[in-house]
N, C-alpha and C positions, 0 to 999 in steps of 0.2 A: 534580411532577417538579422537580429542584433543575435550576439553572443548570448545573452539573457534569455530571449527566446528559444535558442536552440540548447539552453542548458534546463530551461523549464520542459521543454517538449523531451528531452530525458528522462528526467527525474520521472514525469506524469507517465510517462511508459513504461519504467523499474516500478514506480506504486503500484502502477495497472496491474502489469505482472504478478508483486508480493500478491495484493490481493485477490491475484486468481487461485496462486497456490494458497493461501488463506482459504479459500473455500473448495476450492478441490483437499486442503487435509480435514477440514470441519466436514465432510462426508464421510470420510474413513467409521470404520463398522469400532475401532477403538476410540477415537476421539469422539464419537455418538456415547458410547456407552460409560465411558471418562465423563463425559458433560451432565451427562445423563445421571449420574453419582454424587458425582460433584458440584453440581452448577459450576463449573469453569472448563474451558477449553486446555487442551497439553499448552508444555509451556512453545514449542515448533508454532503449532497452529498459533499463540498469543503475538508471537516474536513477527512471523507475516504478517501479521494484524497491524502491530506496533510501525514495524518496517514501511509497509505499502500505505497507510493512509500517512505517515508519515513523510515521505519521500511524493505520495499526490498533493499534498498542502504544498511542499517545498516549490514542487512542479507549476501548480496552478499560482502560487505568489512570485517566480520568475517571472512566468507568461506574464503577469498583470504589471510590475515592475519595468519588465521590457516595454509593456506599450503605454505607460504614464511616459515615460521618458522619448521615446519618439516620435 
């Protein structure tokens, strides 16, 4: 397993993560009733959002980087 690899299989499991707690704070009985108002999510819940699908692109174009290359 290349370095690439193992620094995509990372990242893809810090995204995984952000975007758990991304949807565990998008059920909070505040951030329903904030969206609910506003149409938008707090900025915590936006920031996972941003983070975790961030950091899964990052993860998923390592993994595919690593295996073009070997």
């Amino acid at each position: 397993m290349t370095q690439s690899n193992i620094l995509g299989l990372v990242a893809l499991a810090i995204g995984a993560l952000l975007l758990f707690f991304a949807w565990r704070a998008s059920t909070t009985p505040m951030d329903q009733m904030s969206e609910a108002l506003t149409g938008r999510y707090t900025g915590n819940t936006m920031w996972y959002l941003i983070g975790g699908v961030g950091a899964a692109a990052a993860g998923i174009g390592l993994l595919a980087l690593g295996y073009i290359r070997s």
